[in-house]
mmCIF file of the C-alpha atoms, coordinates in Angstrom:
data_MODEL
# 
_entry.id   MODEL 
# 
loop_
_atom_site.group_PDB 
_atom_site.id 
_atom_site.type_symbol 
_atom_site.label_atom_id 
_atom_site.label_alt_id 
_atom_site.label_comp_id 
_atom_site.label_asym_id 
_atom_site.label_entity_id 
_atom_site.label_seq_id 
_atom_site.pdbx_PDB_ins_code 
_atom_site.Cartn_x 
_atom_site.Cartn_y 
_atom_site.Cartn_z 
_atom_site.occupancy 
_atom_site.B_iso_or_equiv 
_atom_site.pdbx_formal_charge 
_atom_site.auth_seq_id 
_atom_site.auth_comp_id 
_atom_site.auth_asym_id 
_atom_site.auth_atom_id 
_atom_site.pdbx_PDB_model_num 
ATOM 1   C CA . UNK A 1 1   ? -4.880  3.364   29.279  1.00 0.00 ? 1   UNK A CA 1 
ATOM 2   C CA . UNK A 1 2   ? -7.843  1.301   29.708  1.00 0.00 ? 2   UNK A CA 1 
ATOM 3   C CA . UNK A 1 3   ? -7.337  -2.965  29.281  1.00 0.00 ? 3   UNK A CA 1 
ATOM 4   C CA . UNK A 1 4   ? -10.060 -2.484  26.070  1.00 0.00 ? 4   UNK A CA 1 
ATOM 5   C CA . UNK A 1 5   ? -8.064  0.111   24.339  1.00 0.00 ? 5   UNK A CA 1 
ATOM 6   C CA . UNK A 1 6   ? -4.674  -1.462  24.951  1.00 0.00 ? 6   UNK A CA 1 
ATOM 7   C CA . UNK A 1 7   ? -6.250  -5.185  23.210  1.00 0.00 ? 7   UNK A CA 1 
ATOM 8   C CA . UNK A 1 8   ? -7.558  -2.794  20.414  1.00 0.00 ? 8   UNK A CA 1 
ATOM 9   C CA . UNK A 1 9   ? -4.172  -1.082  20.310  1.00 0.00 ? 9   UNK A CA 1 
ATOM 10  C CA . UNK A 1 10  ? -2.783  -4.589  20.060  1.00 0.00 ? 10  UNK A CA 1 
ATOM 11  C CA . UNK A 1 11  ? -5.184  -6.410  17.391  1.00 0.00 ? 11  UNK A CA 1 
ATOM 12  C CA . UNK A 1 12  ? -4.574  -2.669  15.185  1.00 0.00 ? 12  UNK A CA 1 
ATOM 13  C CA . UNK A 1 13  ? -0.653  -3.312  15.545  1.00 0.00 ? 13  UNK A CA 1 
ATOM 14  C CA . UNK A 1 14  ? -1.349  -7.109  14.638  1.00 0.00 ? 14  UNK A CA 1 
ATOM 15  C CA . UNK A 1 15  ? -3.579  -6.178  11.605  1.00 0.00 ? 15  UNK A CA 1 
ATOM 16  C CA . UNK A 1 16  ? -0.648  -3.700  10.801  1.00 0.00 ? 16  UNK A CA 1 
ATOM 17  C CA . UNK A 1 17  ? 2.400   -5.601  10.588  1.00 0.00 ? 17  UNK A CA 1 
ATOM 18  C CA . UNK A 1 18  ? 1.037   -8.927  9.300   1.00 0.00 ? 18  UNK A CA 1 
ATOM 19  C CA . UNK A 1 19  ? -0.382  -6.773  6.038   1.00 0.00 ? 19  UNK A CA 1 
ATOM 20  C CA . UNK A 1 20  ? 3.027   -5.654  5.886   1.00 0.00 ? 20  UNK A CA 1 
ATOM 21  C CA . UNK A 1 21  ? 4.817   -9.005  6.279   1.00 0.00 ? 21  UNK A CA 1 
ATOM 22  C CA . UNK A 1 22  ? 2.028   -11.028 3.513   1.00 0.00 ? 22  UNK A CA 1 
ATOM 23  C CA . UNK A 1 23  ? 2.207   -7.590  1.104   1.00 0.00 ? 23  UNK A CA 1 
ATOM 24  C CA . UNK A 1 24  ? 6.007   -7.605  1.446   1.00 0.00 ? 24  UNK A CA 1 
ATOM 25  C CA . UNK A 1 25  ? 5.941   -11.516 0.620   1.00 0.00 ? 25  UNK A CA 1 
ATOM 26  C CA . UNK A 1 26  ? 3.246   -11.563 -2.098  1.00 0.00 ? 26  UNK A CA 1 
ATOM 27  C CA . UNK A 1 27  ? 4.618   -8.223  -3.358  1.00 0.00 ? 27  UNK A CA 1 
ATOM 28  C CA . UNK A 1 28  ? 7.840   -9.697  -4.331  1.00 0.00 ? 28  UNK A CA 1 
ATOM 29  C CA . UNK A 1 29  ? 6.356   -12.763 -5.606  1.00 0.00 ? 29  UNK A CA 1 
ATOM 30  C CA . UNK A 1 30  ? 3.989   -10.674 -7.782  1.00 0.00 ? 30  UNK A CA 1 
ATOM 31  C CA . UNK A 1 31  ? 6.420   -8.575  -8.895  1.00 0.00 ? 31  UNK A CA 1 
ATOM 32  C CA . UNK A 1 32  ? 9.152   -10.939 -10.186 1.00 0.00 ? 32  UNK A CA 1 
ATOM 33  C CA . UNK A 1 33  ? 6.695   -12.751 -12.290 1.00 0.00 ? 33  UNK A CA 1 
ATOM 34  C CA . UNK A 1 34  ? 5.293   -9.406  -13.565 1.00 0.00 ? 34  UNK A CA 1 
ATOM 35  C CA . UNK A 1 35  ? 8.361   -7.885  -14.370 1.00 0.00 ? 35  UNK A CA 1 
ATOM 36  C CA . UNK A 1 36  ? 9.518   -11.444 -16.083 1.00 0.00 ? 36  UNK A CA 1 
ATOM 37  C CA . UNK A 1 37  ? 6.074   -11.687 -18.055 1.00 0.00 ? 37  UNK A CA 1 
ATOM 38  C CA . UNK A 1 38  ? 7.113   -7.532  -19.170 1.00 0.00 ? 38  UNK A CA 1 
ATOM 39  C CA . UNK A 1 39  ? 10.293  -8.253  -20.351 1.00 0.00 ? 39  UNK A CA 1 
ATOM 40  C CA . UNK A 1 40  ? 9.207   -10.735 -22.730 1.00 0.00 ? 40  UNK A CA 1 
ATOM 41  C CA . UNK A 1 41  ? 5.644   -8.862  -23.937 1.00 0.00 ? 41  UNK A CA 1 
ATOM 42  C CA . UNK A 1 42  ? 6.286   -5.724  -23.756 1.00 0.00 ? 42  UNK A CA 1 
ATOM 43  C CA . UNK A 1 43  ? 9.895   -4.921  -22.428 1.00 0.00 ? 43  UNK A CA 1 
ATOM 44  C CA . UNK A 1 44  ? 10.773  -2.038  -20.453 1.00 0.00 ? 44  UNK A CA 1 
ATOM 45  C CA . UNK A 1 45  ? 8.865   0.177   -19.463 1.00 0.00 ? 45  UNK A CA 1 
ATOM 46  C CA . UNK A 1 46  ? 9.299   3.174   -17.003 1.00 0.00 ? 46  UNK A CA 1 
ATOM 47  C CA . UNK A 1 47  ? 6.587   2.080   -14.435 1.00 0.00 ? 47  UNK A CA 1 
ATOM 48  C CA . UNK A 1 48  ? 8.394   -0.720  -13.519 1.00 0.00 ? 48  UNK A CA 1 
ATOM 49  C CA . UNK A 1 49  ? 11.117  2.062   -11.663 1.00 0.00 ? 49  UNK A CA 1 
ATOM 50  C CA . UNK A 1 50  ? 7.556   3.101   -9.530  1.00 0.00 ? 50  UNK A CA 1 
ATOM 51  C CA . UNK A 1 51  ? 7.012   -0.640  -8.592  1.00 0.00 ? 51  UNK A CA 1 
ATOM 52  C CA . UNK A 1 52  ? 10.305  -0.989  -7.796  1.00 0.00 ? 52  UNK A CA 1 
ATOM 53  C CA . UNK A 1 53  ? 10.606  2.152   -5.483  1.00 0.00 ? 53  UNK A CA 1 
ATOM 54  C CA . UNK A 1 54  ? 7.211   0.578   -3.991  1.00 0.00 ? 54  UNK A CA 1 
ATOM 55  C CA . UNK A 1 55  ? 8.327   -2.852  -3.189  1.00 0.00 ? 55  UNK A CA 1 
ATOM 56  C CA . UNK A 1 56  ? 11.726  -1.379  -1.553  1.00 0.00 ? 56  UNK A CA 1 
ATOM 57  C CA . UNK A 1 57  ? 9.727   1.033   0.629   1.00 0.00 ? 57  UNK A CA 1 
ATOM 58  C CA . UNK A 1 58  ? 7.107   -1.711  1.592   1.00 0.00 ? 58  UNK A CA 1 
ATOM 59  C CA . UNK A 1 59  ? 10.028  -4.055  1.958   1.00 0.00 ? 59  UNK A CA 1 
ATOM 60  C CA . UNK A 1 60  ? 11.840  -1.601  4.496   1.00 0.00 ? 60  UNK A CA 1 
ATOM 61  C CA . UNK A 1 61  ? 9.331   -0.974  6.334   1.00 0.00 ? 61  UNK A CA 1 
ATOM 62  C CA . UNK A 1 62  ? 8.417   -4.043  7.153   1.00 0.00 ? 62  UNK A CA 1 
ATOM 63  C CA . UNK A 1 63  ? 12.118  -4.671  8.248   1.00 0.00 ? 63  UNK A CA 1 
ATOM 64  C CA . UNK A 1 64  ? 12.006  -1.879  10.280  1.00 0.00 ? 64  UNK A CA 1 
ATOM 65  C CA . UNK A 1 65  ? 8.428   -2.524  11.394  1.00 0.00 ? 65  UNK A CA 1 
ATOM 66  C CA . UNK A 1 66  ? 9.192   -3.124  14.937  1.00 0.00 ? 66  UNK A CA 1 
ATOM 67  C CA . UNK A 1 67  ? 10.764  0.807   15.300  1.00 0.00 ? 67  UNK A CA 1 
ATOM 68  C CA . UNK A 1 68  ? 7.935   2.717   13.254  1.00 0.00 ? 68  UNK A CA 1 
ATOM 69  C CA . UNK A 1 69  ? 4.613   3.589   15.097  1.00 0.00 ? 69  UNK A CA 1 
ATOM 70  C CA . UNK A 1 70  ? 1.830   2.120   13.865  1.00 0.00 ? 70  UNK A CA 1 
ATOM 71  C CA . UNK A 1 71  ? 0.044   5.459   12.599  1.00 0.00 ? 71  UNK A CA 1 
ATOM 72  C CA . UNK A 1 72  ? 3.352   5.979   10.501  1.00 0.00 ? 72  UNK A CA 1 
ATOM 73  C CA . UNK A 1 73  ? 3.226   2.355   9.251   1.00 0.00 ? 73  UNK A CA 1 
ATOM 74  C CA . UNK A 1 74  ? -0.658  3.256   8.422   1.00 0.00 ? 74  UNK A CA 1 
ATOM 75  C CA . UNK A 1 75  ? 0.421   6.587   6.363   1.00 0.00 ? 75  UNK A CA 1 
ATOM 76  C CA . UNK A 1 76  ? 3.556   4.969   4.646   1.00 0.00 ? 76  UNK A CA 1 
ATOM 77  C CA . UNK A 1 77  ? 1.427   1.911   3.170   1.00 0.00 ? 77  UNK A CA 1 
ATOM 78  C CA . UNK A 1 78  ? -1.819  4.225   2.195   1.00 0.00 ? 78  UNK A CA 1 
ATOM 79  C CA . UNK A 1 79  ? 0.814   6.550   0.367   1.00 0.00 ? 79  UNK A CA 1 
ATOM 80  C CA . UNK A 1 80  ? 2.387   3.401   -1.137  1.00 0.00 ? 80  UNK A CA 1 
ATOM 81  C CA . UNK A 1 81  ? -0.743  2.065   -2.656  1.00 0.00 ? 81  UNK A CA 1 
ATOM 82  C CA . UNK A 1 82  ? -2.044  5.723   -3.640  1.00 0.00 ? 82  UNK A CA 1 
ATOM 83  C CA . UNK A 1 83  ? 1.439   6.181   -5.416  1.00 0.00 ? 83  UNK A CA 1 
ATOM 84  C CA . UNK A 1 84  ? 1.831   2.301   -6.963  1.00 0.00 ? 84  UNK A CA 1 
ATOM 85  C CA . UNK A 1 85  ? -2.297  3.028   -8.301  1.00 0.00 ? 85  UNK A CA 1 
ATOM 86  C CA . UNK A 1 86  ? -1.942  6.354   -9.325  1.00 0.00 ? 86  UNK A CA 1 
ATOM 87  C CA . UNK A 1 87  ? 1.406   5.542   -11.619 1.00 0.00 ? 87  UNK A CA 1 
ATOM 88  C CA . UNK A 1 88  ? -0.322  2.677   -12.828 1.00 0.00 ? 88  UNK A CA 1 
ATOM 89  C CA . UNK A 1 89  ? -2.878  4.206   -13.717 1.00 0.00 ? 89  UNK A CA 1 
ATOM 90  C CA . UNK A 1 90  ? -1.227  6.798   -15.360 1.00 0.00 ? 90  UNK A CA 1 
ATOM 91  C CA . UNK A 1 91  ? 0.196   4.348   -18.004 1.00 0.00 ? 91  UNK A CA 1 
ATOM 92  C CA . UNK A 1 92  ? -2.241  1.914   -18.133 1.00 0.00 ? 92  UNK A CA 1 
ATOM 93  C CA . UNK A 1 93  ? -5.273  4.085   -17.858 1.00 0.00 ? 93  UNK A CA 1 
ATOM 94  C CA . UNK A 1 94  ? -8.370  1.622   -17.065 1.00 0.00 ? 94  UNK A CA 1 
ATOM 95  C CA . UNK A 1 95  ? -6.265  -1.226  -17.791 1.00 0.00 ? 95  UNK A CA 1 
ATOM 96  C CA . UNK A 1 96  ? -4.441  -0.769  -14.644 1.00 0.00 ? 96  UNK A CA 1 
ATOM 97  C CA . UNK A 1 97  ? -4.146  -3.769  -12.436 1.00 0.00 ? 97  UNK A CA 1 
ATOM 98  C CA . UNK A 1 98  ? -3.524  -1.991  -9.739  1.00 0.00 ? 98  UNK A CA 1 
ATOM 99  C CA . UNK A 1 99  ? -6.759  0.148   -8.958  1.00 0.00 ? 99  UNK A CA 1 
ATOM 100 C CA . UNK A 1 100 ? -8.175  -2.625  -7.051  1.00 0.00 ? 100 UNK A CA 1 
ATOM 101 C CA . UNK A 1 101 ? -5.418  -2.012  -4.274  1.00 0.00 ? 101 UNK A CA 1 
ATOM 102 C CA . UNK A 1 102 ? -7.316  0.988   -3.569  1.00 0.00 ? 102 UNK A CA 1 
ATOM 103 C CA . UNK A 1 103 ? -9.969  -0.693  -1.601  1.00 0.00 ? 103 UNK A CA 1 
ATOM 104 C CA . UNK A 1 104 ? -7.202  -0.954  1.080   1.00 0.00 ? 104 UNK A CA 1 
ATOM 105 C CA . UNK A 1 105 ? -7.219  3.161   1.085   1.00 0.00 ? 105 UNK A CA 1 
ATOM 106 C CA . UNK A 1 106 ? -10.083 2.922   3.363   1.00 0.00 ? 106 UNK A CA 1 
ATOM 107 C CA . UNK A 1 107 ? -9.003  0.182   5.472   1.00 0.00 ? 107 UNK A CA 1 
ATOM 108 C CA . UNK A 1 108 ? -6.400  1.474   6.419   1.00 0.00 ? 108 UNK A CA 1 
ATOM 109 C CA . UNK A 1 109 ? -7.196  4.705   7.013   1.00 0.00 ? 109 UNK A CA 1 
ATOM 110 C CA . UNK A 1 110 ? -10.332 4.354   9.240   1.00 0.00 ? 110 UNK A CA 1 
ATOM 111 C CA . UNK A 1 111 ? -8.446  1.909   11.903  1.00 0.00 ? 111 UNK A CA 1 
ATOM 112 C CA . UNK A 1 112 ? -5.345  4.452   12.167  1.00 0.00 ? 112 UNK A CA 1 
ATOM 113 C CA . UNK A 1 113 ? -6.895  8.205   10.803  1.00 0.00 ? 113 UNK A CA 1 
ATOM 114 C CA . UNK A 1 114 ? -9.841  10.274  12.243  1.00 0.00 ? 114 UNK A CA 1 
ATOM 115 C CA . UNK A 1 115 ? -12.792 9.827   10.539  1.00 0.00 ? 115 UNK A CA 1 
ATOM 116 C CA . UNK A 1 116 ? -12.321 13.198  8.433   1.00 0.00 ? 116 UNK A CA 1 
ATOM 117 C CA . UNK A 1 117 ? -9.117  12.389  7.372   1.00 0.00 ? 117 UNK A CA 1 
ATOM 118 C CA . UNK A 1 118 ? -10.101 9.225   5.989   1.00 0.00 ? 118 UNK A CA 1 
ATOM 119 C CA . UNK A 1 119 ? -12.897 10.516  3.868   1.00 0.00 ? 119 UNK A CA 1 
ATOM 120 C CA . UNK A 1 120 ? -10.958 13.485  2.489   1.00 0.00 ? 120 UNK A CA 1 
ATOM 121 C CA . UNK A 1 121 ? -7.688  10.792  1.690   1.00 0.00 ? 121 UNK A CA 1 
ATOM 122 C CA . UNK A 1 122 ? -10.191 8.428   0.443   1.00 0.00 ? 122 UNK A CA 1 
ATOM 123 C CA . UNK A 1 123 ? -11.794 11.234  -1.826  1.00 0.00 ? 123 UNK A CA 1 
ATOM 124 C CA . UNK A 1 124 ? -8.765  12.916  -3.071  1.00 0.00 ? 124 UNK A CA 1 
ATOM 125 C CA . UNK A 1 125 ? -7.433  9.209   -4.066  1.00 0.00 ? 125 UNK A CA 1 
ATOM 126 C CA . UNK A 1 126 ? -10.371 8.442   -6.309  1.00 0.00 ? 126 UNK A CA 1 
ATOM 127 C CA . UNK A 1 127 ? -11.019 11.743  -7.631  1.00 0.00 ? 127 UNK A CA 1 
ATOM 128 C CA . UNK A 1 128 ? -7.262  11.267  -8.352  1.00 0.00 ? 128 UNK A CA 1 
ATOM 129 C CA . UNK A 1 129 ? -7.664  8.263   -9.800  1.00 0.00 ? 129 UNK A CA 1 
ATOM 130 C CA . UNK A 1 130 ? -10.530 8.902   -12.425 1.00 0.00 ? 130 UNK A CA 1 
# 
């Protein structure tokens, strides 16, 4: 492997695991005080099971980040954000808080997807979405 396409290989895995580390972090954060603010507005309510199944996911993957390729780590946190928008959306319809997550769709998936792959995820996430 060329000395260019290892530092690349090296910033991607940096870009990688610190999203995961600050998402896992902030996530939690987030999420407590959501859930806390839900309980007393609106009570339960089933979407809060899809956050939670998120946050555990994002939370052991990071973990575990050290053992998980980064192209896995890249496919785990674009399904994780398609899946937390696309429940949210499905309860809260335009309300949903969560549709600006999917400007992280493409992110992602250009760094660690071929270029076709991105566009068709990317697609089939906001065709989804609407």
């Amino acid at each position: 492997m060329a000395k260019g396409q290892h530092n690349i290989e090296g910033v991607k895995e940096q870009v990688i695991n610190t999203s995961l580390m600050i998402a896992s972090v902030i996530g939690t954060i987030a999420f407590i005080t959501i859930t806390i603010s839900r309980f007393y507005s609106e009570g339960f309510n089933i979407s809060i099971f899809f956050e939670i199944a998120v946050l555990l996911s994002l939370l052991g993957v990071t973990i575990r980040r050290k053992f998980i390729s980064n192209s896995i780590k890249a496919y785990i946190i674009v399904t994780l954000i398609i899946i937390l928008s696309l429940t949210d959306a499905f309860f809260y319809g335009l309300l949903s808080s969560t549709r600006a997550y999917l400007a992280l769709v493409p992110l992602y998936s250009i760094i660690y997807f071929p270029f076709k792959r991105s566009l068709f995820v990317y697609l089939v996430t906001i065709l989804s979405f609407i």
